[in-house]
C-alpha angles and dihedrals in degrees: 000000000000133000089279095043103252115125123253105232102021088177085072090067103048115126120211115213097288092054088247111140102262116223108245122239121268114274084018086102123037105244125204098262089054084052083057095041090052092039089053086044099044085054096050091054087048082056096257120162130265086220090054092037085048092049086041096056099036086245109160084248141317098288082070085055097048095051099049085044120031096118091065082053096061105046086052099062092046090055097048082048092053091050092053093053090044091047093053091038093057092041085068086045093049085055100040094057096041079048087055101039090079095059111100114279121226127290115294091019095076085094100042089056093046097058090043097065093046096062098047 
C-alpha cells in the first residue's frame, strides 16, 4: 500500500473466475531486471561512466554497455548539450535584467526602491 491506501501493483491482486490470484500480463509489474535496466539508466544520465556501469552490471566490458543502452547515451549528450546552451542563454538574460534594474522604477516607487537598496 502506499501513503493514501491504494495498493502498489494492483495488477498482483487481480482474481481470475475461479478467485484464484490471475498472473498479470508481461510488462504489467516492474521485474528485477527492469530495476537494473532503470538503475543503469538513472547513472548514465547522472554522467556515470559506461566502464563503471559496465563493472556495476557484470557486463564483459563497456562496449556491452554501450550497445544495450546507447540510446540513454545519447540523450544524454543532447541534454548536457541543451543545458549548456540554457545556461548561456540565461546568463544574457541574468545580465540583461540586472542591466535593467537600474533603470528608474515607476512613479511612487521611487522611495520604496530607494530604501530597499540601502538596506542590502
Amino acid at each position: 500500500m502506499d501513503e493514501h491506501g491504494r495498493q502498489a501493483f494492483p495488477e498482483l491482486h487481480k482474481v481470475d473466475k475461479h478467485g484464484r490470484t490471475a498472473k498479470p500480463k508481461r510488462g504489467e509489474v516492474p521485474s528485477p531486471h527492469s530495476f537494473r535496466h532503470s538503475l543503469a539508466s538513472m547513472l548514465l544520465n547522472k554522467g556515470e561512466s559506461a566502464d563503471e556501469i559496465a563493472f556495476m552490471l557484470g557486463h564483459a566490458n563497456a562496449n556491452v554497455t554501450r550497445a544495450i543502452y546507447l540510446h540513454e547515451v545519447a540523450d544524454a549528450r543532447r541534454k548536457a548539450m541543451r543545458r549548456e546552451l540554457l545556461t548561456a542563454a540565461s546568463g544574457s538574460l541574468v545580465k540583461a535584467y540586472e542591466a535593467a534594474s537600474h533603470l528608474q522604477p515607476p512613479d511612487g516607487e521611487a522611495s520604496n526602491v530607494s530604501e530597499l537598496r540601502r538596506s542590502a
